[in-house]
C-alpha distance (Angstrom), angle and dihedral (degrees) to the residues before:
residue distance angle dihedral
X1 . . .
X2 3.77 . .
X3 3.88 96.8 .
X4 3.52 85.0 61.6
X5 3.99 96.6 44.0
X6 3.78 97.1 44.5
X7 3.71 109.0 18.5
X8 3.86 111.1 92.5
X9 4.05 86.6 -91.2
X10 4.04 112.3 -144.7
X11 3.69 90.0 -170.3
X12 4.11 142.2 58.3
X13 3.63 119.5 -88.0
X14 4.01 129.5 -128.3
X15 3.80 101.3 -89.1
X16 3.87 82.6 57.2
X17 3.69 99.0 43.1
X18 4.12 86.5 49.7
X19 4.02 88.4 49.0
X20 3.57 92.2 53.9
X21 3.69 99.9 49.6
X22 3.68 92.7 52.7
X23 3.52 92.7 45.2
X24 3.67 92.8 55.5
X25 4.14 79.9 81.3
X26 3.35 107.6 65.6
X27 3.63 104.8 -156.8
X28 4.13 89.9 56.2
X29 3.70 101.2 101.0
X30 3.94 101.5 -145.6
X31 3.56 119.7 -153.7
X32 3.96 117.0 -162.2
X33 3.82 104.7 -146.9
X34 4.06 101.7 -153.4
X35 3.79 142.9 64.2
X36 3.77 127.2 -46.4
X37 3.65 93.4 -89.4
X38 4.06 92.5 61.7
X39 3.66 96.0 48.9
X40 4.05 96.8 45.9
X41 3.82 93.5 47.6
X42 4.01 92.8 61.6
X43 3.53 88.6 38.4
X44 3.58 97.9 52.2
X45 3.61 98.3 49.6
X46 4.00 96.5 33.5
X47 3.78 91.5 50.1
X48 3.86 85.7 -158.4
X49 4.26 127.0 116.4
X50 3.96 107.6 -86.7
X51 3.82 125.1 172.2
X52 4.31 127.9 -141.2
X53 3.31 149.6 -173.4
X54 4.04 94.4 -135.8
X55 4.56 85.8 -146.9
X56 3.99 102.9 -143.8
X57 4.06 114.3 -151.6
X58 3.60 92.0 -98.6
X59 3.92 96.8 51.8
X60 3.88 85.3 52.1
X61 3.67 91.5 50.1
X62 3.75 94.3 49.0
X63 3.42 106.5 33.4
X64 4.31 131.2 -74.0
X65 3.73 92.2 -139.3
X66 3.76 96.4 108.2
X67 3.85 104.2 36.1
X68 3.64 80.4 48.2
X69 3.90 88.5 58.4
X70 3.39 92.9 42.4
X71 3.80 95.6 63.0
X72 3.53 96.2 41.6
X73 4.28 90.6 51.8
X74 3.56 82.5 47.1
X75 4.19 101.8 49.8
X76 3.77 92.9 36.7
X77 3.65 90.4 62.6
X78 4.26 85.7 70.8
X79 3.90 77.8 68.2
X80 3.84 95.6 -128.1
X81 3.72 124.6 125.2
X82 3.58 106.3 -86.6
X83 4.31 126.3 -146.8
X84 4.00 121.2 -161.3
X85 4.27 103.9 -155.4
X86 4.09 94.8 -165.7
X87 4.07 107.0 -152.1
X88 3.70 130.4 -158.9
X89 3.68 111.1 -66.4
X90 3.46 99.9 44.7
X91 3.89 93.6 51.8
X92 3.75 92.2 52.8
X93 3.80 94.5 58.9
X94 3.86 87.2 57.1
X95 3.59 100.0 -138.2
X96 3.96 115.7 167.2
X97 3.78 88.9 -115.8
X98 4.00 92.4 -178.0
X99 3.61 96.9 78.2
X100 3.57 88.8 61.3
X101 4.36 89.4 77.0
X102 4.15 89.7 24.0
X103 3.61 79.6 134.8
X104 3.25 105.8 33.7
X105 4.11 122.4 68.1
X106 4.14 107.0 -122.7
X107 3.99 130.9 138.6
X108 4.07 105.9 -116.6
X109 4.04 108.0 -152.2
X110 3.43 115.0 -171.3
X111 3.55 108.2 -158.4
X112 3.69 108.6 140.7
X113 3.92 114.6 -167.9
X114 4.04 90.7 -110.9
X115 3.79 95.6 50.5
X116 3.94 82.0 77.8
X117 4.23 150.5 -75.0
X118 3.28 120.9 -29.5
X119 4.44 95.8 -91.2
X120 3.46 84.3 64.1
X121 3.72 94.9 54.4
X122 3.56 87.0 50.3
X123 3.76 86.7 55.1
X124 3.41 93.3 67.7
X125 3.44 107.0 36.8
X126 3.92 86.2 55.6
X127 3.82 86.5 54.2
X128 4.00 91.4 51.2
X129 3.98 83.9 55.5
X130 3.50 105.8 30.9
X131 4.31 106.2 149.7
X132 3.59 124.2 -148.3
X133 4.37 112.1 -91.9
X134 3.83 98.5 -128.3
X135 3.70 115.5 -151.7
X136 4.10 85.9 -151.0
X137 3.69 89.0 47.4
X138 4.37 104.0 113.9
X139 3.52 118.0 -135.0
X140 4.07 148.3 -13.6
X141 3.97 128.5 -21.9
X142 3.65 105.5 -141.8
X143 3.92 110.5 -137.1
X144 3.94 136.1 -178.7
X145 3.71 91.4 58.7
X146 3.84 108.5 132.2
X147 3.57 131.1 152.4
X148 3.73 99.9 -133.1
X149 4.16 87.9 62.4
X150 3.71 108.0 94.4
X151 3.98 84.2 -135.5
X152 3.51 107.8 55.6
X153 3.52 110.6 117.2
X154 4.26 96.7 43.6
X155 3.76 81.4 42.5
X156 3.69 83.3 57.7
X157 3.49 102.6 46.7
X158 3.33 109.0 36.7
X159 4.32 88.9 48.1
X160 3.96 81.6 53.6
X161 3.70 86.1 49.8
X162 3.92 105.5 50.3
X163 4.13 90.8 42.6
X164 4.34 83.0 55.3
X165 3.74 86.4 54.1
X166 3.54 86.6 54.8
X167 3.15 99.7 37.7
X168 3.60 114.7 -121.7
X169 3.53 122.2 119.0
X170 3.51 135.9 -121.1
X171 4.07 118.9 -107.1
X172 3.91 108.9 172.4
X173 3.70 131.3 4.2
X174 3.97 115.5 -147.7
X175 3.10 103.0 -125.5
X176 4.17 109.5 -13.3
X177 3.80 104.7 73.8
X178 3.60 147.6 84.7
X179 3.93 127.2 -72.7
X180 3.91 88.2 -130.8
X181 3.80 95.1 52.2
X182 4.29 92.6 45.0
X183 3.83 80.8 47.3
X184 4.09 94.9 53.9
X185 4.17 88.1 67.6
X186 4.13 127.3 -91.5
X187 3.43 129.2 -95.0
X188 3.68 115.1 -100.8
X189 3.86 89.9 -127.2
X190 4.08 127.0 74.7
X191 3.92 135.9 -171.5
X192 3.73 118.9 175.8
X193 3.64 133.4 -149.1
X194 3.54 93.8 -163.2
X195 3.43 118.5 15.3
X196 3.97 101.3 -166.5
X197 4.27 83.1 87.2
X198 3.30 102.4 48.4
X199 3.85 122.5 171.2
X200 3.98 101.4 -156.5
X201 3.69 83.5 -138.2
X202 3.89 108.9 142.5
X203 3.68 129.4 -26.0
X204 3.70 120.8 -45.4
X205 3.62 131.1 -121.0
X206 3.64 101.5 179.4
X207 3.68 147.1 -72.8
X208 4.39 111.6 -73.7
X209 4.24 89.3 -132.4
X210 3.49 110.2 143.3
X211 4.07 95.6 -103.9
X212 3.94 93.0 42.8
X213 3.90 94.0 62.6
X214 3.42 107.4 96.8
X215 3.74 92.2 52.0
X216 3.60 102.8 40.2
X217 4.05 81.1 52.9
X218 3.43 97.4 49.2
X219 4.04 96.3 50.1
X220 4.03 82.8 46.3
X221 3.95 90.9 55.8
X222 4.25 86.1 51.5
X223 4.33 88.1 57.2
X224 4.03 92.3 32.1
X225 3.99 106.7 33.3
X226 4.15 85.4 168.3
X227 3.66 93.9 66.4
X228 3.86 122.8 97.8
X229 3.88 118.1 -138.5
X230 3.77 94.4 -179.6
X231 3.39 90.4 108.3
X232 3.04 115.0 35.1
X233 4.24 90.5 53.8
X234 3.50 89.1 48.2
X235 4.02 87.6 55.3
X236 3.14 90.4 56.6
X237 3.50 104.4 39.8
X238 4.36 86.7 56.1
X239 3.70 77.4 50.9
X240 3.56 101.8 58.5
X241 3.64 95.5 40.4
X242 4.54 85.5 53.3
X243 3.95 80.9 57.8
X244 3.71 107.4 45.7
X245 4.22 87.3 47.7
X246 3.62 93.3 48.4
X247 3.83 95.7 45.6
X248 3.69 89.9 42.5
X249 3.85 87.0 49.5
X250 3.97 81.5 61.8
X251 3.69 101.6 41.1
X252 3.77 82.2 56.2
X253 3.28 87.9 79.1
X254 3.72 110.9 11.1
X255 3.97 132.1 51.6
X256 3.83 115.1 -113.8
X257 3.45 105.5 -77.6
X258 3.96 123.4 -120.3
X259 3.59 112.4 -115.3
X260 3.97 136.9 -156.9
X261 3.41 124.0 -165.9
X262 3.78 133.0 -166.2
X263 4.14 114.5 167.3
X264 3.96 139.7 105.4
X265 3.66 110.6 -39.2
X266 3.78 88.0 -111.1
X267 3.75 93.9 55.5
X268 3.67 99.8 33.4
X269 3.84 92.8 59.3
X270 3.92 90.9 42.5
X271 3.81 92.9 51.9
X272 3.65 94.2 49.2
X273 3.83 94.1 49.4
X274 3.51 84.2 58.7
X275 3.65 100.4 54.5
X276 3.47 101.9 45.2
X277 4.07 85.2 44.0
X278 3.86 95.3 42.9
X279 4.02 103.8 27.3
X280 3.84 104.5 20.2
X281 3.29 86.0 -123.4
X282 3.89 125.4 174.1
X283 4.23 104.8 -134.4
X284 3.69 111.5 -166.3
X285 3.86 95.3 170.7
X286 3.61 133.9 53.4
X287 3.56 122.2 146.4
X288 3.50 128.3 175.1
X289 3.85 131.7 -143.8
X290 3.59 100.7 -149.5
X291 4.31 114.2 29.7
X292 3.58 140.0 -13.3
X293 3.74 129.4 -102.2
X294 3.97 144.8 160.9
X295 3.70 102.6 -39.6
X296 3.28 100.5 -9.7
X297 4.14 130.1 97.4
X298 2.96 136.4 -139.6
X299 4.27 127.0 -116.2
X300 3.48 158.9 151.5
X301 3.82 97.3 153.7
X302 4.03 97.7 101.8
X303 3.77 86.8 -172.9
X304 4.16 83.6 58.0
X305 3.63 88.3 45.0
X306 3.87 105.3 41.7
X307 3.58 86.9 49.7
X308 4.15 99.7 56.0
X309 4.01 84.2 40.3
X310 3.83 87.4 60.7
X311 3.52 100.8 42.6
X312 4.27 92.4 58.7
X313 3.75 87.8 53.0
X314 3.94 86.1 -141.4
X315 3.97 118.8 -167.0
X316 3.95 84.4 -148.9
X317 3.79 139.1 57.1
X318 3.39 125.9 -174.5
X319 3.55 111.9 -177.2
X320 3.42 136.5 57.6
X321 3.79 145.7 -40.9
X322 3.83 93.9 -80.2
X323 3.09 85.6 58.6
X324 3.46 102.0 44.5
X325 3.83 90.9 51.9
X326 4.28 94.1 55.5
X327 3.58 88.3 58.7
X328 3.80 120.8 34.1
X329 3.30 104.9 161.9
X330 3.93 88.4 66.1
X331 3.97 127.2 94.2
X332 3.88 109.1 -115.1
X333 3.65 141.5 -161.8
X334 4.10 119.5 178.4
X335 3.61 124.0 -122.4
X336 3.46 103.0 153.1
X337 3.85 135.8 39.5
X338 2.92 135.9 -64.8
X339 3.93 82.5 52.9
X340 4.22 97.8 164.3
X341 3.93 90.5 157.0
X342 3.78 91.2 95.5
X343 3.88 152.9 -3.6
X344 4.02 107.5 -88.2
X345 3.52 117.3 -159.4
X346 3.30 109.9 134.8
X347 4.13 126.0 88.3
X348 3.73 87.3 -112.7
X349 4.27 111.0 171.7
X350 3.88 131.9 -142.3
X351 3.69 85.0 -175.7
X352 3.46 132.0 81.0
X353 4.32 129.4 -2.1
X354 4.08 91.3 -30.5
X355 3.30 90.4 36.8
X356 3.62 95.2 63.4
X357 3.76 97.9 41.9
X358 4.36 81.7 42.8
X359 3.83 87.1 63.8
X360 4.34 99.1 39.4
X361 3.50 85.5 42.7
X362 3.80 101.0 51.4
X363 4.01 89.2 40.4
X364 4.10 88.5 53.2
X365 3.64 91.2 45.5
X366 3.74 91.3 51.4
X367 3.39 94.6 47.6
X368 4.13 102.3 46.0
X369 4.41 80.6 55.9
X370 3.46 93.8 54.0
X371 3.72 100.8 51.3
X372 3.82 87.9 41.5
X373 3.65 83.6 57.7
X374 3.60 91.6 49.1
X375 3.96 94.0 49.5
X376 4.29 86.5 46.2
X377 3.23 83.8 56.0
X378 3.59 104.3 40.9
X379 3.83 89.9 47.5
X380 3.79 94.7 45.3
X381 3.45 107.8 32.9
């Protein structure tokens, strides 16, 4: 809890990761209950209508109870489900903040920014949520789909797209769907395209990265023994085979590049599979932003991180713009904010088939500009 209060944090906090899963429905009204400063930082980096209470000094000092009321009176009169995200100031003065919508139905998450990153405010406001897993209920939940990853919506789509070619439907999306339909009841059935947010909702097949296809299909064809995988394995298997020519086609004529990697813990592991499978490459440095795991550490300390990026010298980052900035003299290709290398605007996956040629092809492109920069530069000094 402190590293991620006082630390130099390179990633969102709780109240943020709690405001972004309930945003992912869009007819939750979500109210941020803190200063000016909590409700524009969601709402700059979500991009999506929130609601606040804007606390003055004096409200703090005397109590927030009734300008909290008075929003919430105010929002629920839109007559759309309404969810209070309490932040860190308010949660310190230990006010009973329920009895400000006693009469008024609204979900209450408290996930204050110091209670931890932003996957374990997502944790909690899934719990506030949680729907009912309906035995009846036809199909697959979609989870993994957040609106703080920079891949959400081609996440989204192209996840909806591969379970069509099988054939199964699509129950719930976690978190890009409708009140009313999360209300109806869950599927008992999950896959994830990005299993650092993950709902608990349901049992799990598996994660929809590139390298975890097969299997996630294969435990899918044991719950849904109608559905035809033929074509989605043979996608990816033309796939694969695009990759390995077009990263041979480099190695041809460059060595396998050193990589460091900095993401999500899901991510970060999945994009350094695919290096060392794809390039051969040698990756010294993977940190995660939310847990630990097998090879990978564990950070938010971008002084910490910058400085093991530097030290490996790496000809590729894949992370973010912190990142990025430590270590200029590397090739780099964004998957996970702050991304300020480019304008992103298109639903562009990291899951699935496109996702996997999305990431090879973004970390060849990156590469073929830096050592044309490095020739320009050798030729025209």
């Amino acid at each position: 809890m402190a590293e991620n209060a006082c630390a130099n944090p390179v990633w969102p906090c709780a109240m943020t990761g709690a405001a972004a899963t309930l945003a992912g429905f869009p007819d939750i009204c979500v109210i941020i209950h803190g200063s000016s400063g909590c409700y524009y930082y969601p709402r700059s980096l979500l991009k999506v209508p929130l609601f606040s209470t804007y606390l003055l000094e004096s409200e703090i000092v005397f109590g927030t109870v009734d300008r909290l009321h008075e929003v919430v009176t105010e929002v629920a009169t839109t007559g759309r489900p309404v969810a209070v995200v309490n932040t860190c100031v308010p949660a310190l003065t230990g006010e009973d903040l329920q009895t400000a919508f006693a009469n008024t139905p609204a979900m209450f998450v408290d996930a204050p920014g110091f209670c931890g990153n932003a996957e374990e405010g997502a944790a909690k406001a899934f719990a506030a949520m949680m729907p009912e897993v309906s035995a009846s209920r036809p199909g697959v939940n979609i989870d993994g789909i957040h609106l703080l990853d920079l891949f959400w919506r081609g996440n989204l789509y192209e996840t909806e797209r591969l379970l069509g070619l099988l054939g199964v439907p699509v129950a719930v999306r976690f978190c890009r769907d409708t009140w009313t339909n999360l209300r109806a009841g869950a599927a008992p059935v999950t896959v994830s395209a990005n299993p650092s947010y993950g709902s608990g909702v349901g049992e799990c097949c598996g994660s929809m990265l590139f390298l975890d296809i097969p299997g996630t299909v294969d435990r899918l064809l044991t719950r849904f023994p109608d559905a035809d995988a033929d074509a989605v394995l043979a996608e990816r298997q033309r796939a694969e085979e695009q990759m390995f020519y077009s990263c041979d086609k480099y190695l041809r004529k460059y060595t396998p590049p050193v990589v460091a990697v900095a993401a999500q813990g899901s991510y970060a592991m999945f994009a350094k599979a695919m290096m060392e499978r794809y390039f051969g490459s040698d990756v010294p440095v993977v940190f995660a932003r939310d847990r630990a795991a097998a090879g990978v550490s564990y950070s938010v300390n971008s002084a910490e991180i910058n400085a093991a990026v530097a030290a490996a010298e790496p000809d590729l980052i894949l992370g973010s713009t912190f990142e990025a900035a430590g270590c200029r003299s590397a090739a780099f290709f964004g998957i996970t904010p702050p991304d300020r290398s480019r304008v992103s605007v298109a639903a562009r996956p990291l899951a699935g088939v496109e996702g996997g040629l999305v990431l090879i092809e973004g970390a060849l492109n990156a590469l073929m500009n830096r050592h044309a920069a490095e020739e320009k530069k050798r030729r025209f000094p």
